[in-house]
C-alpha positions in Angstrom: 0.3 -5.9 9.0 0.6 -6.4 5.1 4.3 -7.7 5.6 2.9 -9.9 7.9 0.7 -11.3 6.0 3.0 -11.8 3.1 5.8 -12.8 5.2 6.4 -12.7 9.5 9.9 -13.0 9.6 10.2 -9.9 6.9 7.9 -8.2 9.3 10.0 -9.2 12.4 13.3 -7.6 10.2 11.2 -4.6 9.3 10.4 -3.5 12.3 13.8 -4.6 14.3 15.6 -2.5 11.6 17.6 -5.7 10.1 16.1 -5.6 6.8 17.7 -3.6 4.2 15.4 -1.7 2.0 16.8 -0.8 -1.1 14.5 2.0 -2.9 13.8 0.5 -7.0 12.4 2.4 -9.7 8.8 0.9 -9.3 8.8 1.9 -5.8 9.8 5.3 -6.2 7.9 5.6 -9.3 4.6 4.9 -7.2 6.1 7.1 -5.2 5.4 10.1 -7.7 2.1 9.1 -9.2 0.9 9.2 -5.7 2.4 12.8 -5.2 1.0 14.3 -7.7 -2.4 12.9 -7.7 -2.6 13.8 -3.9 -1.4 17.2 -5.4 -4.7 17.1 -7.9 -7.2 16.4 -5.0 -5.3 18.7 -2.9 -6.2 21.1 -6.0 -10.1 20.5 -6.2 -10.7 20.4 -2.5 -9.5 24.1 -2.6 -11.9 24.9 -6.0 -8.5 25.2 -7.7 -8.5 22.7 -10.3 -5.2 21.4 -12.0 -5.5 21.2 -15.6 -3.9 17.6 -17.1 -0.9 19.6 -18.5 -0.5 20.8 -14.9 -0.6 17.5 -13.5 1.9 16.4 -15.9 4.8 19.7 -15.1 4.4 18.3 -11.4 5.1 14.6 -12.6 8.0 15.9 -14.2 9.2 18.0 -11.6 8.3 15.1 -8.9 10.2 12.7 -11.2 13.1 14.6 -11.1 13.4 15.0 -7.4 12.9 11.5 -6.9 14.8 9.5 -9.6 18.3 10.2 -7.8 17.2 8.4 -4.5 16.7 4.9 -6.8 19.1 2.2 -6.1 18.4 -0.3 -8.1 16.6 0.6 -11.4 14.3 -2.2 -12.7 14.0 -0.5 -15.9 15.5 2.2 -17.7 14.8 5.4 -16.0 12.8 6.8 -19.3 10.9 3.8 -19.4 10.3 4.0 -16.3 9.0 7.6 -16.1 6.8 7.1 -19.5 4.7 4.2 -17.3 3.9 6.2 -14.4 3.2 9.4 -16.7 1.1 6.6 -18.6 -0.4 5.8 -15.3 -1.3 9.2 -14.3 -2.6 10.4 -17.3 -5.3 7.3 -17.0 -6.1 8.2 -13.8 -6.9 11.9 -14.9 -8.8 11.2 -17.8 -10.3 7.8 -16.6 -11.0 8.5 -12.6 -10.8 12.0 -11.2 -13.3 13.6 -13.7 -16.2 11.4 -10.9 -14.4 12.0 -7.6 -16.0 13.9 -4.8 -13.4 14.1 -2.4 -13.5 14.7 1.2 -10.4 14.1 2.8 -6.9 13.6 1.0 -4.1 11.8 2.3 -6.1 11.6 6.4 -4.3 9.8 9.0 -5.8 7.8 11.4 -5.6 5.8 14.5 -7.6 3.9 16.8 -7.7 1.3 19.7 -8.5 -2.0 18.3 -8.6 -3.9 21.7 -7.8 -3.0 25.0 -7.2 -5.6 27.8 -5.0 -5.6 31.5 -1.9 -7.3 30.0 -1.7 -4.9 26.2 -3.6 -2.3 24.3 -2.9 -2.9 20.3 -3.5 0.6 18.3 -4.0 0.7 14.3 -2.7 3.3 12.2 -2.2 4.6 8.8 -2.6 7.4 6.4 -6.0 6.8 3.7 -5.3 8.0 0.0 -8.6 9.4 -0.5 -11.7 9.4 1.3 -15.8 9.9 -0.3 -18.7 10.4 1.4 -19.1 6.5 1.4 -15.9 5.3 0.0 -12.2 4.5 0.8 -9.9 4.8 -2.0 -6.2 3.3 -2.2 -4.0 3.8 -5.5 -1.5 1.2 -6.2 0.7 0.7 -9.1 2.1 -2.4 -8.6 1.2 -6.1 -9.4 -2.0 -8.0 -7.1 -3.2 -10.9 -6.4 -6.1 -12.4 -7.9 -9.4 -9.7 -7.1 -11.5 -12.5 -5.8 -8.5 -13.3 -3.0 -8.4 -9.4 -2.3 -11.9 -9.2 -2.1 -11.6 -12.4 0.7 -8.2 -11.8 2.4 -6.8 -8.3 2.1 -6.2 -6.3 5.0 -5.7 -3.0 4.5 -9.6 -2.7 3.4 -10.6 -4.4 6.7 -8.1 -1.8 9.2 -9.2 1.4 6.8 -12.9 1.1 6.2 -13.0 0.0 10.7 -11.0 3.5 10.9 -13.9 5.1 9.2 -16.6 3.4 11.3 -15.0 4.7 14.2 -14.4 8.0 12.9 -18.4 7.6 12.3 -19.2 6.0 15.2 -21.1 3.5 13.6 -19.7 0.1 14.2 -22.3 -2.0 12.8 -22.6 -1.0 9.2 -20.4 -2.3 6.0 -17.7 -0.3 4.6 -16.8 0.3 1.1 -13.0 0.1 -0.3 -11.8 0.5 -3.6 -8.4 -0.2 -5.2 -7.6 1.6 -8.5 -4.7 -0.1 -9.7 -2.5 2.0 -12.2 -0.7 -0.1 -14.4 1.1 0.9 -17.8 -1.5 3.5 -18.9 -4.6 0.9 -17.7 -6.9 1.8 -14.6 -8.4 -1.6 -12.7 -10.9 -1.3 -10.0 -11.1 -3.7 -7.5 -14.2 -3.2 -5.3 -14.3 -4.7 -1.9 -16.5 -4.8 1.3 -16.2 -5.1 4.6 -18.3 -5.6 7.5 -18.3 -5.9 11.4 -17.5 -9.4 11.3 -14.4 -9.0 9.5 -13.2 -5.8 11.7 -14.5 -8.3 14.6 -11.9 -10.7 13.0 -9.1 -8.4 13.2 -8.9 -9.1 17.2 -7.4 -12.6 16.8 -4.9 -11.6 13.9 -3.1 -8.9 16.2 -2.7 -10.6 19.0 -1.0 -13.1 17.7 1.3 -10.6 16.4 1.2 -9.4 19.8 2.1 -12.5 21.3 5.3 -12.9 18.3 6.4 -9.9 19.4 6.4 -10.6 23.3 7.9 -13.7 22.7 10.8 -12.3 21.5 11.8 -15.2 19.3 14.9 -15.3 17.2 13.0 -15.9 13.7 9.2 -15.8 13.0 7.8 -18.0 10.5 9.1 -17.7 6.9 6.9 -18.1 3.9 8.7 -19.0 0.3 5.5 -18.7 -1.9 4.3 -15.3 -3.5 6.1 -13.4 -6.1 7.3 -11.1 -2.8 9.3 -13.8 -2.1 12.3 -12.6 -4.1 14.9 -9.9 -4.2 12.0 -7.7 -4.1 12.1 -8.2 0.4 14.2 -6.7 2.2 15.5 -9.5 3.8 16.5 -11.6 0.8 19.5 -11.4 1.5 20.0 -12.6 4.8 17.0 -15.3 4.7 16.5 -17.6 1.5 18.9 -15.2 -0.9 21.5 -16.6 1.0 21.0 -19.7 -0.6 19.7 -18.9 -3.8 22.1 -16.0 -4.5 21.1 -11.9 -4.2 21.1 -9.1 -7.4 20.5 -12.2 -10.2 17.8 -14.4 -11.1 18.0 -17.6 -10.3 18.6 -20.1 -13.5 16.1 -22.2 -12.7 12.9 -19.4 -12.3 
């Protein structure tokens, strides 16, 4: 739903298996920091607690697993292991010393409307899970908080998971997004409520009705930094035009 969002014909390519995803060093970077900080919680879930020069002999051993599957490097690959040792070591110091968790890395799906002609189903897999809070790690860029706070979906389909894992559908939800980024932490609180679950209804069906339609190209959207060699599909949507693996001169 978040390539969607950002773009429905990279969604359409995604999920048709056109669109040719080439793993980068940020990706696969994120990739790590995630490991091993599922690894940490993993850790104090089972009253086994991994010291921060524990946490750090994981990175490196995750890092070196991982840095063989990147494609196209970004930045140099010790640069680019120093920022998400950077990143972790924030979190460790900065975050994990106040988390409670209860679940680590949970799945989860549910029916998000039911009628004769289709049945839509969300799923997904939650980073880390409170007593009364979601929590998402991202190491990447984002858009302004106040738009996230508005717009972003993930919040909306994670926290509705929760209520129905509760089986209280009429209470707001609590999400938060601790952004890792070059040694910094940024939190970016967000709530939702049943009116914007209610709201998800609308937005997957007319996903739903894309995808029955079985149209040749969805819409395309050229604004947003994703709209670069960053998608999949740049190649074989506006990269054709603007050229693939360079910058173009006038950006």
């Amino acid at each position: 739903m978040n390539t969607f969002t950002a773009c429905p014909e990279q969604a359409r390519t995604v999920r048709n298996g056109t669109a040719v995803d080439t793993p980068n060093s940020k990706t696969v970077r994120g990739t790590v920091v995630h490991e091993v900080i599922e690894m940490v919680l993993n850790g104090r879930l089972a009253d086994d607690e991994l010291t921060l020069e524990s946490a750090v002999e994981y990175f490196h051993i995750s890092w070196d697993n991982h840095k063989e599957t990147v494609v196209k490097w970004l930045d140099g690959p010790e640069l680019t292991r120093d920022v998400g040792l950077a990143s972790l070591r924030a979190w460790y110091l900065e975050v994990f010393p106040w988390l409670n968790p209860l679940r680590v890395e949970q799945s989860f799906e549910f029916v998000l409307c039911e009628n004769e002609s289709r049945r839509i189903s969300l799923y997904g897999t939650r980073d880390l899970d409170e007593e009364d809070l979601t929590w998402d790690w991202k190491t990447g860029r984002h858009e302004p908080p106040w738009e996230m706070r508005r717009n972003a979906i993930q919040p909306t389909v994670y926290t509705l998971a929760r209520a129905h894992e509760r089986g209280d559908l009429e209470s707001d939800q609590n999400f938060r997004f601790c952004y890792l980024a070059n040694g910094e932490v940024e939190i970016i609180d967000v709530v939702r409520t049943p009116n914007d679950w209610a709201a998800l209804v609308p937005l997957c069906n007319s996903i739903a009705d894309l995808i029955e339609a079985r149209l040749p190209s969805w819409p395309l959207r050229y604004d947003g930094w994703q709209c670069s060699d960053w998608c999949p599909n740049w190649g074989a949507c506006r990269g054709k035009y603007l050229g693939v693996g360079a910058k173009p001169a006038n950006w």
